[in-house]
C-alpha positions, 0 to 999 in steps of 0.5 A, a space after each residue: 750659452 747658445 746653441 750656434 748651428 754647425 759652420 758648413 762648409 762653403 758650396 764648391 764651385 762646381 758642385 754636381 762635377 761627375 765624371 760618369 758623363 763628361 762634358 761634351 766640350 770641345 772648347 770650340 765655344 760660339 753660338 749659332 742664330 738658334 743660341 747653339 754651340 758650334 762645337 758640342 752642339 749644346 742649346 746656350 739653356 743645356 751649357 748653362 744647366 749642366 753644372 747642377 743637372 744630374 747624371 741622368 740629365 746630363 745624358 739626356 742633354 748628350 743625346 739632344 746635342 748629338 742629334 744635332 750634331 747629325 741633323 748638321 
């Protein structure tokens, strides 16, 4: 008799989805000469991150997109 470990569950595609900081997308999805969208203002590094970043980073990331948003 073999002690087989537990089967898990596969990993869910999206699997750091949280809705307390919701995506800044705006499906308006093109990139500038300096790789960033020119609807929510993401660096293409931040859009590629945001899956597995945490809350925290993902706030982190609003903020760094909404001053470029200012900056115009």
């Amino acid at each position: 008799m073999t002690n087989a470990a537990p089967v898990k569950a596969p990993k869910p595609l999206f699997s750091n989805v949280s809705p307390a900081v919701p995506s800044p997308c705006i499906s308006v999805c093109r990139l500038d000469e300096q790789k960033v969208c020119t609807g929510c203002h993401r660096h293409v590094e931040d859009i590629r991150e945001w899956r597995a970043a945490t809350d925290e980073r993902r706030r982190e990331i609003v903020r760094q997109a909404d001053q470029r948003r200012a900056q115009g």
